[in-house]
C-alpha positions in Angstrom: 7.6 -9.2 -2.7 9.9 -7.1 -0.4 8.5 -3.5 -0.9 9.3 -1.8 2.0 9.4 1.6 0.1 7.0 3.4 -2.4 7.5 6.3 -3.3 4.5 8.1 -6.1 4.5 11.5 -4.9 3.7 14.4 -6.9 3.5 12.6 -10.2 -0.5 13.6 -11.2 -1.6 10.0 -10.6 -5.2 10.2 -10.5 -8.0 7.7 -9.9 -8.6 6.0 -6.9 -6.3 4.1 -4.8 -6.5 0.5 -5.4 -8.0 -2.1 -2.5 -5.2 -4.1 -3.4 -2.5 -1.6 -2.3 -3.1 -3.7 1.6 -1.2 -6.5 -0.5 2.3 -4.7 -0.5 4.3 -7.4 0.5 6.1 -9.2 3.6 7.9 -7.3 6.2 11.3 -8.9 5.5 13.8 -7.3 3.4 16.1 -9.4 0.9 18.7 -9.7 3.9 16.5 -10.8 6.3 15.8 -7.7 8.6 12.5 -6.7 9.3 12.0 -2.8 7.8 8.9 -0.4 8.6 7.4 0.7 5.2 7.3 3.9 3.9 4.6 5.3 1.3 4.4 8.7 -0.5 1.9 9.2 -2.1 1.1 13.0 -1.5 0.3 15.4 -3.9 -1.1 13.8 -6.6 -4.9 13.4 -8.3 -6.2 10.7 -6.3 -10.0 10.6 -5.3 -12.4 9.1 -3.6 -12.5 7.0 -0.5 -9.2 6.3 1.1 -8.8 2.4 1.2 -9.6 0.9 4.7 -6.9 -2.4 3.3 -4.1 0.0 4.0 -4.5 -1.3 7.6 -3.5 -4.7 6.1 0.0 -3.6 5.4 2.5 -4.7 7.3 4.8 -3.1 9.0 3.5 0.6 8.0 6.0 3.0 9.5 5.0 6.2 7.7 2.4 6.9 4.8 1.7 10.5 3.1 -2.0 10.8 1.6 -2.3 14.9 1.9 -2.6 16.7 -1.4 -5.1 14.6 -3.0 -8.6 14.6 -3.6 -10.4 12.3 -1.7 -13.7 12.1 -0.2 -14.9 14.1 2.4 -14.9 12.7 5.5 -13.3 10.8 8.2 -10.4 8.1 8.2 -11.6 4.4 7.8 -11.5 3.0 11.3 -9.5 -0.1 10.3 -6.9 2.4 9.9 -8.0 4.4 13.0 -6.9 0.9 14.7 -3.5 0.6 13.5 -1.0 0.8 16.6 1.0 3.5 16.3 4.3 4.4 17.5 3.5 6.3 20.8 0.4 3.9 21.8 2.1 0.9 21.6 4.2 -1.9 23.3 6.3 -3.0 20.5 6.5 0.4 18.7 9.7 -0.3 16.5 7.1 -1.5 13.7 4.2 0.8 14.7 2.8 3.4 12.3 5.3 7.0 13.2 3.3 9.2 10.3 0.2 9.5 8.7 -0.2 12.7 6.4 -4.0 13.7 5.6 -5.3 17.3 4.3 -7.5 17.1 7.2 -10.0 19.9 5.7 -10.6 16.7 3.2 -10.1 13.6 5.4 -9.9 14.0 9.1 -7.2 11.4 10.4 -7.2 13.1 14.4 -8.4 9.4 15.6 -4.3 8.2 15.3 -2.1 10.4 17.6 0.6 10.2 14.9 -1.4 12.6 12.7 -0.5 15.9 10.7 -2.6 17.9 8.9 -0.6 19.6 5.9 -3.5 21.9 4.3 -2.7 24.0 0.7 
């Protein structure tokens, strides 16, 4: 597949996020250039824990998770550990965004971090 946007925000989705969302795909586009990945899904009915195989995506430029209702706690580490754009070398793939309602689930361990509360 050559997703390199998804984009399921504010559509009442509810459930929980599927392990298998860390399968979305190669980094290449159809023509051949290599394209950070975008994910909305923000404001929806989403719950419990958030998925630690987002960290297997590829490429992740920016993902929105605020507005949900996930568990209580802190960000899976596996996602903690994905290099983002000010902390690494090669940052032109590096995560830019990650979007939490931090009152929910506290994403402060990636320096690319915003809180949106309601």
């Amino acid at each position: 597949p050559r997703l390199t946007e998804l984009w399921l925000a504010s559509n009442q989705f509810e459930g929980e996020i599927s392990s298998a969302i860390g399968e979305l795909g190669s980094a290449w586009a159809s023509d051949g250039v290599v394209r950070g990945k975008y994910i909305r899904l923000e404001e929806n009915l989403f719950s419990g824990d958030i998925p630690r195989e987002i960290s297997d995506i590829k490429n992740l430029y920016f993902i929105s998770l605020h507005g949900n209702s996930f568990t209580r706690g802190a960000m899976p580490e596996e996602i903690c550990a994905i290099p983002t754009a000010t902390s690494s070398v090669n940052h032109a793939y590096a995560l830019f965004k990650i979007t939490s309602t931090c009152s929910q689930v506290d994403c402060s361990c990636l320096d690319v971090c915003q809180c949106i509360e309601e």
